[in-house]
VONU-783428 format. One record per atom (N, C-alpha, C): x, y, z. Coordinates in steps of 0.1 Angstrom, whole numbers, plus 2048, in hexadecimal, padded with zeros to 3 digits. Each point is the difference from the previous one (the first is absolute). Example, Ala and Ser with C-alpha at 12.3 -4.5 7.8 and 13.67 -1.06 7.14 Angstrom:
8847C784E 7F780C800 80980C800 7FC80B7F9 80980B800 7F880B808 
This chain:
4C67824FE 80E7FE803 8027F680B 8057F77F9 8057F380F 80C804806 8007F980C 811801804 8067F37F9 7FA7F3801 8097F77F9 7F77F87F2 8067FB7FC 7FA7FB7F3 8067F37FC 7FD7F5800 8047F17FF 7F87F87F5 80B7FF7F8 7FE7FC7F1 8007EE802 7F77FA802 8057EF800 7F57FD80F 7FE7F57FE 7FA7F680D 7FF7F57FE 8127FC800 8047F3802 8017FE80D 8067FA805 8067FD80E 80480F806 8088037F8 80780E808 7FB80B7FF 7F88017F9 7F980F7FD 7EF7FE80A 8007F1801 7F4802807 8037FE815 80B7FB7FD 809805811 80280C802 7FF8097F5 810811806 7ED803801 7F67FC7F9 7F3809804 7FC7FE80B 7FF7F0807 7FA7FE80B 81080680D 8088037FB 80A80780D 80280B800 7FB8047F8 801810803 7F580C80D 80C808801 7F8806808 7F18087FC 7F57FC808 7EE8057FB 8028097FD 80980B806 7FD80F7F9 80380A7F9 8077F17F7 8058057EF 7F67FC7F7 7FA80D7FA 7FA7FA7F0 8037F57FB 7F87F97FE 80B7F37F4 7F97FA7F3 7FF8037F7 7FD7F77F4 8047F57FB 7FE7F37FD 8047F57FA 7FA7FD7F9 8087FF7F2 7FB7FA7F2 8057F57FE 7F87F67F9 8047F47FC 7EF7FB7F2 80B7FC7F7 7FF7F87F9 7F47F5800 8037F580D 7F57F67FE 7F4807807 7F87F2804 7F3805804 7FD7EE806 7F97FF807 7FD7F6809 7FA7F67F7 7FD8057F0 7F87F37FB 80D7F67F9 7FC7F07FF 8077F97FA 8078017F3 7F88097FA 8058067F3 80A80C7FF 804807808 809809804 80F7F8800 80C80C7FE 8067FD7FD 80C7F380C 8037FA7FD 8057F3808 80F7FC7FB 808807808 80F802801 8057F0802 8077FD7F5 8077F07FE 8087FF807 7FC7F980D 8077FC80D 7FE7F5804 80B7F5801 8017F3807 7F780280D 7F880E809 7F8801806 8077F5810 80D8007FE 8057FA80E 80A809809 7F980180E 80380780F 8117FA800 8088087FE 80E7FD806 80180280E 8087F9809 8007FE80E 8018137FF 80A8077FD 80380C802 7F78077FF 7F48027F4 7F6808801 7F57F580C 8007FB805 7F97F980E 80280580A 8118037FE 80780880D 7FA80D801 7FD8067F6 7FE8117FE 7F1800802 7F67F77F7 7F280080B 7FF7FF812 8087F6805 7FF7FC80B 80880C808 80780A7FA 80580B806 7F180A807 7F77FE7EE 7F480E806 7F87F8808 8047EF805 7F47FF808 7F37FA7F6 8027FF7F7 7F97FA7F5 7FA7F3800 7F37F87FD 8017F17FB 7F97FF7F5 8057F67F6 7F87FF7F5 7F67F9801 7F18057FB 7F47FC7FE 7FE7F27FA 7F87F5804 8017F37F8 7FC8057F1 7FA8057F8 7F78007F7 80F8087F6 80A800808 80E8087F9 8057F17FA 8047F6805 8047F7802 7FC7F37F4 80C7FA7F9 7F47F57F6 80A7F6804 7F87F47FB 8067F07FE 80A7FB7F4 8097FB805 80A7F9809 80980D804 8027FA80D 80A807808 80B7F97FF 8087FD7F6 8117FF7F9 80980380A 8097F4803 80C80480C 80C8017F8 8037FB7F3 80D7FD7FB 7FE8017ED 80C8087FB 7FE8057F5 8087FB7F9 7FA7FC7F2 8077F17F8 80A80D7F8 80C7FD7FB 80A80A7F8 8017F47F8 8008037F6 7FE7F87F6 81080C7F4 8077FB7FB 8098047F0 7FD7F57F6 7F580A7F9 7FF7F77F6 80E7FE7F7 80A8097FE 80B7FC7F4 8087F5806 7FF7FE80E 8087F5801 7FA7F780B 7F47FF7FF 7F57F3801 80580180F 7FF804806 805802811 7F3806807 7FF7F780F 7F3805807 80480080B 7FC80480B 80680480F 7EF802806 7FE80380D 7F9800806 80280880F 80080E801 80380680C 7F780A806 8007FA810 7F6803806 7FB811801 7F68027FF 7FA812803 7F2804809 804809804 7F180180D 7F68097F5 7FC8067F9 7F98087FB 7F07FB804 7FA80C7FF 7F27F5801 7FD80A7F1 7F27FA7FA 7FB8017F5 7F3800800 8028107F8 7F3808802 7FA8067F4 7F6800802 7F980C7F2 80080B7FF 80B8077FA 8088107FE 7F480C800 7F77F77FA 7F380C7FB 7F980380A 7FD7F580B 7F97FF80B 80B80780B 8107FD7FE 807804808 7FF814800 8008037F4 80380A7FC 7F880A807 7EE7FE800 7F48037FF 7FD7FF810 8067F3806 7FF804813 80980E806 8108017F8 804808807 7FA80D7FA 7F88017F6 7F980D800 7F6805807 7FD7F2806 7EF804806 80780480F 80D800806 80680680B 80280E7FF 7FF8077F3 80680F801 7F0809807 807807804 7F680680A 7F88097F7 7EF803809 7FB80A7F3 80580D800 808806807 80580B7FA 80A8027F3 8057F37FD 8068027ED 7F28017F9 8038067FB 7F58007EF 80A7F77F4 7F57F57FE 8047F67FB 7FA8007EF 8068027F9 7FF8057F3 7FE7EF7F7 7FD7F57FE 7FE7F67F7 8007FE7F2 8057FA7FA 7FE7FA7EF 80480E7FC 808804802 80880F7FB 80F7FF7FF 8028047F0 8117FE7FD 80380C801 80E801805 80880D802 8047FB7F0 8018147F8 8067FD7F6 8118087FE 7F980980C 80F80D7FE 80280780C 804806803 80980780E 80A809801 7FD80C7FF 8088097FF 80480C80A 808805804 80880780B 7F780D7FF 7FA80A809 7FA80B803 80980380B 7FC813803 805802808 7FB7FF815 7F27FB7F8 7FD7FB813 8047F27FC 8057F77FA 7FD7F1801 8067FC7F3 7F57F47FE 7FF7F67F6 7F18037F7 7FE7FE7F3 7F38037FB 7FF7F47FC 7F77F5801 7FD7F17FB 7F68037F7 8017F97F6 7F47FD7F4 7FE7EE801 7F27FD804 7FC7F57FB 7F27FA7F8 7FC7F87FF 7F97FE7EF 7F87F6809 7F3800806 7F87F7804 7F17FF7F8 7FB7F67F8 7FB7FE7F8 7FF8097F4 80C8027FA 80280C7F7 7FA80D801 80280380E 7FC812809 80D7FF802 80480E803 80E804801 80280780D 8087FF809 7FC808809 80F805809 80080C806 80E804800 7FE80380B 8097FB80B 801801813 80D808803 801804807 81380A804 7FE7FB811 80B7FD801 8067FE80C 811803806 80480380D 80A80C806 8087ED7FE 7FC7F5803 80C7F67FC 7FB7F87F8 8067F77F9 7FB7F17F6 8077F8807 7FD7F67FC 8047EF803 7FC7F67F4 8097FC803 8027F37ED 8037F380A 7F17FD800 7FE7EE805 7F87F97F1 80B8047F7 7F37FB7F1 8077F87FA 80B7F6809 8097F27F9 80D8087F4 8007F47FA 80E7FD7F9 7FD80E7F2 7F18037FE 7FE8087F0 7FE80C808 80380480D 7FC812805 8018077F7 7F5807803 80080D7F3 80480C80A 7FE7FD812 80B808803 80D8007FE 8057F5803 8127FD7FB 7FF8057F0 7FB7FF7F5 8018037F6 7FB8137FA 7FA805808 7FA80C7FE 80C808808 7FF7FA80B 80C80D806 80D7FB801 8047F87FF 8137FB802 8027F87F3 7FA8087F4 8067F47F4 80D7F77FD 80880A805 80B7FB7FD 8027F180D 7FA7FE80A 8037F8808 7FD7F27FF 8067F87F3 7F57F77FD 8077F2803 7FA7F3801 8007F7803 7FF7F67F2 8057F1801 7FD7F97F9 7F27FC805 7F97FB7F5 7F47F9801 7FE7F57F9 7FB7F8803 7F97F47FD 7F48037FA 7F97EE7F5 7F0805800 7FF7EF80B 7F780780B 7FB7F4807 7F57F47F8 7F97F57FD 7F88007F7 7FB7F1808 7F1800801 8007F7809 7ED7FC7FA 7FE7F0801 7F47F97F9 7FC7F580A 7EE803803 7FB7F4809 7FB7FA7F9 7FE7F4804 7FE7ED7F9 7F87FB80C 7F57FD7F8 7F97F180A 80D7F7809 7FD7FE80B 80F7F8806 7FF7F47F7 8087FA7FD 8037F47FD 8067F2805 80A80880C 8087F7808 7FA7FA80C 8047F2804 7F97FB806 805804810 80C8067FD 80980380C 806810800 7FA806803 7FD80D7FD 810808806 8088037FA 80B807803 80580C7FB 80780B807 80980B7FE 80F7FB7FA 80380A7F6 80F7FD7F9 80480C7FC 80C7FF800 80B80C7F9 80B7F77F3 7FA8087F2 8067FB7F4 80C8097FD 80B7F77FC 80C8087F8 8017FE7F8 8038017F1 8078007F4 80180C7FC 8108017FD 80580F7FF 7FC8037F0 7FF7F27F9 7FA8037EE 7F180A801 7F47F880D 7F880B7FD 7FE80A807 80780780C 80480F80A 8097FC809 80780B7FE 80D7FE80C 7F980680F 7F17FF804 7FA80280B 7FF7F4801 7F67FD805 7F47F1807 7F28037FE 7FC7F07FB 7F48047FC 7F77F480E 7F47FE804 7F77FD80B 7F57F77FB 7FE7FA80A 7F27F87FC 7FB7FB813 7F4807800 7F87FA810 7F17FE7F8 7FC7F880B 7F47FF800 7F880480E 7EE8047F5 7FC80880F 7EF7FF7F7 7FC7FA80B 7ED7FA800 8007F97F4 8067F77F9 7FD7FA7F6 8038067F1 80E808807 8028097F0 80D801804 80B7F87F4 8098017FD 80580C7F9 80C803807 805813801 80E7FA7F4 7FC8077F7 8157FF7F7 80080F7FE 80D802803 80580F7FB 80E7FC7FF 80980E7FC 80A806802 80780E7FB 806805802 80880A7FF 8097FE7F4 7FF80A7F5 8087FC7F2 80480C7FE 80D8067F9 80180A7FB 7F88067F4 7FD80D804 7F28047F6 7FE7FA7F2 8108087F7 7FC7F87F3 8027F07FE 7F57FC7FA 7FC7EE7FD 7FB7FA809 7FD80780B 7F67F980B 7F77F8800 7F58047F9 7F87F57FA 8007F47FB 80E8007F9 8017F47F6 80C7FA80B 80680480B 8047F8808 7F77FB80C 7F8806804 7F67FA806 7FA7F17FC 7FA8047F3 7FD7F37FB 80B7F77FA 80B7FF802 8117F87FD 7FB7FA811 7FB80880B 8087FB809 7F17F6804 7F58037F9 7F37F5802 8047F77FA 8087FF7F2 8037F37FB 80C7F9805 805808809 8087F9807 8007F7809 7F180480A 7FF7F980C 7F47F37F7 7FD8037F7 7F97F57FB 80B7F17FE 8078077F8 8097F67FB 8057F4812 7FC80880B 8067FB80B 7EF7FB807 7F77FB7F8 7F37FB802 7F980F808 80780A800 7F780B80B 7FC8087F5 7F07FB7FE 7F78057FA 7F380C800 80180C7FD 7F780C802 7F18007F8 8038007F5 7EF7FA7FB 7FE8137F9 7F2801802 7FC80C7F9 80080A810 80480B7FB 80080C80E 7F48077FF 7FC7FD811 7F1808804 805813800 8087FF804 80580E7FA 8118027FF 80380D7FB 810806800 7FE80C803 80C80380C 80380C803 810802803 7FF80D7FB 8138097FB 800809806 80A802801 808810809 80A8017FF 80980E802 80E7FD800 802800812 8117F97FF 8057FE80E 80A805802 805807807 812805800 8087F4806 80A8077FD 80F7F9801 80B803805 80080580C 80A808805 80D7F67FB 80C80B801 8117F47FA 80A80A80C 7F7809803 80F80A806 7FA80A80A 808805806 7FA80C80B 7FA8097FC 7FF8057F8 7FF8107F9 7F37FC7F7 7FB7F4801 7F27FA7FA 7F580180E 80480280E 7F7808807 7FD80D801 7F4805800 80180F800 7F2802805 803807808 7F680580A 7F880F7FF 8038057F9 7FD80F7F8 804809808 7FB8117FC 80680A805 7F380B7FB 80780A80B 7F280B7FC 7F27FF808 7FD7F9808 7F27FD801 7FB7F57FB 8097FA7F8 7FA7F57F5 8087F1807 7FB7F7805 8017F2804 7FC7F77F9 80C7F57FF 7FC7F17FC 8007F6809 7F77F77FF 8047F380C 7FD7F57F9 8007F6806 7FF7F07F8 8098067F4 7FA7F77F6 8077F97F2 80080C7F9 7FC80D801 80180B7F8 80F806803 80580080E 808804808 80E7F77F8 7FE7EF7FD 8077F57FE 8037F9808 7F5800808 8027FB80F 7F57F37FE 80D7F47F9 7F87F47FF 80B7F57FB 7FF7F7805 80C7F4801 8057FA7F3 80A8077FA 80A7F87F8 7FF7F77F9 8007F480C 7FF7F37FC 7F37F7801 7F9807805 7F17F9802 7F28077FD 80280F7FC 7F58077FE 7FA80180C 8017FA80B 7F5806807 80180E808 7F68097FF 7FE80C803 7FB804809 7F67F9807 7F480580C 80880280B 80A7FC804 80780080C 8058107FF 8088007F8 8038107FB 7F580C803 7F67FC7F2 7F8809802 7FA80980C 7FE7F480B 7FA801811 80B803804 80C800801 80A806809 80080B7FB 8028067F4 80380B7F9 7F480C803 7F67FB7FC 7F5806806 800804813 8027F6807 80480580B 80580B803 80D7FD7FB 80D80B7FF 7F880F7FB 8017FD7F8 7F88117F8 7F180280C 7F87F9800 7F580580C 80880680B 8087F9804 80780780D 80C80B801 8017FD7F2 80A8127FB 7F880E801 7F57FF7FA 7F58087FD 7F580780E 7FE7F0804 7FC808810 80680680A 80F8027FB 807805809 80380F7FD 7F88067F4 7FE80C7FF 80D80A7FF 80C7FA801 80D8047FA 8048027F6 80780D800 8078027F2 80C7F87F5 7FF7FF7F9 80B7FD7F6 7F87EC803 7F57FD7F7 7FB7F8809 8067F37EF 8038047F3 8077F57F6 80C7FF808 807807808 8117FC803 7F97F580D 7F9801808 7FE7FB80A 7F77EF7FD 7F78007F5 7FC7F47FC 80E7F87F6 8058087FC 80C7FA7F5 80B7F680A 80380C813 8057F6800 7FD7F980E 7F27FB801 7F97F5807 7FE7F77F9 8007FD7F2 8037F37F8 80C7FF7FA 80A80980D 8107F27FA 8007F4803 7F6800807 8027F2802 7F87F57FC 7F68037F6 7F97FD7F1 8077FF7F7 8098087FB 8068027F5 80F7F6805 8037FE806 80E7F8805 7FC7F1802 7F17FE802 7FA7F1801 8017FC7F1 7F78087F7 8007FB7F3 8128017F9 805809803 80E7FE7F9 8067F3804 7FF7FE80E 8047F1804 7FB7FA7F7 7F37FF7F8 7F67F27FA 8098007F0 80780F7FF 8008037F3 80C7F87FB 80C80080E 8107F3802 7F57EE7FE 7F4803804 7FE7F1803 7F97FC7F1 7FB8067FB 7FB7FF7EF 8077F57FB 80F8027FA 8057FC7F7 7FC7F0808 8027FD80C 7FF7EB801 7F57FE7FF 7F58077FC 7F17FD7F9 8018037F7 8068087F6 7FB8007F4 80E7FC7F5 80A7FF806 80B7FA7F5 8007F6804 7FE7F57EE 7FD7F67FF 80B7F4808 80E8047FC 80C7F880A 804805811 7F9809804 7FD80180F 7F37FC806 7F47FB7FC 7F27FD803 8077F07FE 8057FD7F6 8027EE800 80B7FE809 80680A807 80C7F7808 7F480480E 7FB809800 7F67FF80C 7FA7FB801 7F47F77F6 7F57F37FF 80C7F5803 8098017F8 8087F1801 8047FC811 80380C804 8077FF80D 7F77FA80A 7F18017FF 7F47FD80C 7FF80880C 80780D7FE 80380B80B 7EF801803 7FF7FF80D 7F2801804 7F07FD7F8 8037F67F9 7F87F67F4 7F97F980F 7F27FE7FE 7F77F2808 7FC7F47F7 8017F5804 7FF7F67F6 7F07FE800 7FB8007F5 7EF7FE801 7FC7F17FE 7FD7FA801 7FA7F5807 7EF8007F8 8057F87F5 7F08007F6 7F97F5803 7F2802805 7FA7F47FF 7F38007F8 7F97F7800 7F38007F3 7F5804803 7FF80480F 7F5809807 8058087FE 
């Protein structure tokens, strides 16, 4: 019997482990495993100033061997339906998600019992707790703990096992590495509303050209490749993919698409829908959110879902803000009066070096 049990070790599930107080039991399950072949969550893999802010809160620095080539200052926005390109400046730095992932695990202290390459498959309510079932090399194996936590992204099988009815839109993320090609290695955000009314991405990192995007589930695939023959037609050429990797992503639209659970049972990051609107990015969330719940928990108070639910109002009131700012990125006649306008556009300056 644990006291806490943490389903996920992404960003937030491997924070709420390393902040917790030592002399709670703790279990963390997760999915990947340190080898390159493990599973590899399709992520533009770039630090938003805000998740920088929230490292540099615990005191944190990132390791060089975290870190890849080029370090990208400005992000090309490109609409393909109406042949429009802009150029606006971004601090991110750009990193390797896998390697990102895999340092902040090596911070959780050895008193978690760290469970590896193990899927949660089910989760069901007891009367001390939670009873978790997960499936690690086809062994089955069943843990109980007095709380849960759902750090397991946009597909939680906690959000899904215990709050069905609490559901979110989802995306399929869908993303393919290429030998680099470009001789000028850059970050971009793609629009055409013909192939997702999201945004789809392209960086580069050690010699490998990154394309993804965010499609609505059904026809995904065959808009993915609509949006490869797209950027060809525009000389931006992919070639054969050294690999593809998929996932789904949520989509928060409204308030009541945050949810923080109840009962003993917690969500944070992107299970919770605690992830930006208009840009997907999530790590900033996840590390504040994780915060928040570590420090609900160590405070050994009662009624401890009302008291995390409402230390991310002000989480949930950030992303609703993003949710008013959507529509001038993603409707096609508000993104062209804001490209048209040169509202905070940098003029880039091409030369043959």
């Amino acid at each position: 019997m644990y006291d806490i049990a943490i389903i996920g070790l992404g960003p937030g599930g491997a924070t709420l482990a390393r902040l917790l107080d030592p002399s709670f039991k703790v279990i963390a399950i997760d999915k990947k495993n340190e080898t390159k072949e493990s599973f590899h969550k399709p992520c533009g893999g770039l630090l938003a100033p805000d998740a920088q802010k929230a490292l540099s809160r615990f005191n944190l620095t990132l390791p060089k061997d975290v870190l890849v080539d080029p370090q990208i200052f400005a992000v090309k926005t490109i609409d393909l339906k109406r042949n429009l390109l802009r150029y606006y400046q971004r601090f991110y730095i750009n990193l390797d998600r896998r390697k990102f992932d895999n340092w902040l695990i090596s911070l959780i202290p050895e008193n978690v019992e760290i469970v590896k390459n193990s899927v949660c498959t089910g989760i069901k309510k007891i009367e001390e707790g939670y009873e978790i079932t997960c499936a690690e090399n086809g062994v089955v194996h069943k843990v109980s703990s007095r709380f849960v936590v759902g750090a397991d992204g946009s597909n939680s099988v906690v959000r899904k096992a215990l709050f069905p009815k609490k559901k979110i839109k989802r995306y399929l993320s869908i993303q393919q590495r290429f030998p680099e090609r470009n001789n000028k290695p850059f970050y971009s955000s793609i629009f055409d509303k013909g192939i997702t009314d999201s945004y789809c991405w392209t960086i580069s990192k050690d010699n490998v050209f990154i394309l993804g995007g965010a499609f609505p589930v059904k026809g995904a695939k065959s808009k993915f490749e609509c949006l490869k023959a797209r950027l060809a037609e525009r000389g931006i050429e992919t070639g054969v993919p050294i690999k593809t990797e998929a996932c789904m992503v949520s989509m928060p639209r409204r308030l009541r698409d945050f949810y923080t659970g109840r009962n003993g049972a917690f969500l944070i990051g992107e299970a919770a829908g605690f992830i930006s609107p208009s840009s997907l990015e999530g790590i900033s969330y996840a590390l504040d959110s994780a915060f928040i719940l570590a420090k609900a928990i160590n405070s050994r108070r009662k009624h401890l879902n009302r008291k995390y639910k409402a230390a991310t109002l002000r989480i949930r009131l950030k992303l609703l803000a993003k949710c008013l700012k959507r529509p001038f990125m993603y409707r096609p006649v508000l993104r062209k009066i804001i490209m048209k306008s040169g509202i905070k556009t940098i003029k880039v300056i091409e030369s043959e070096t």
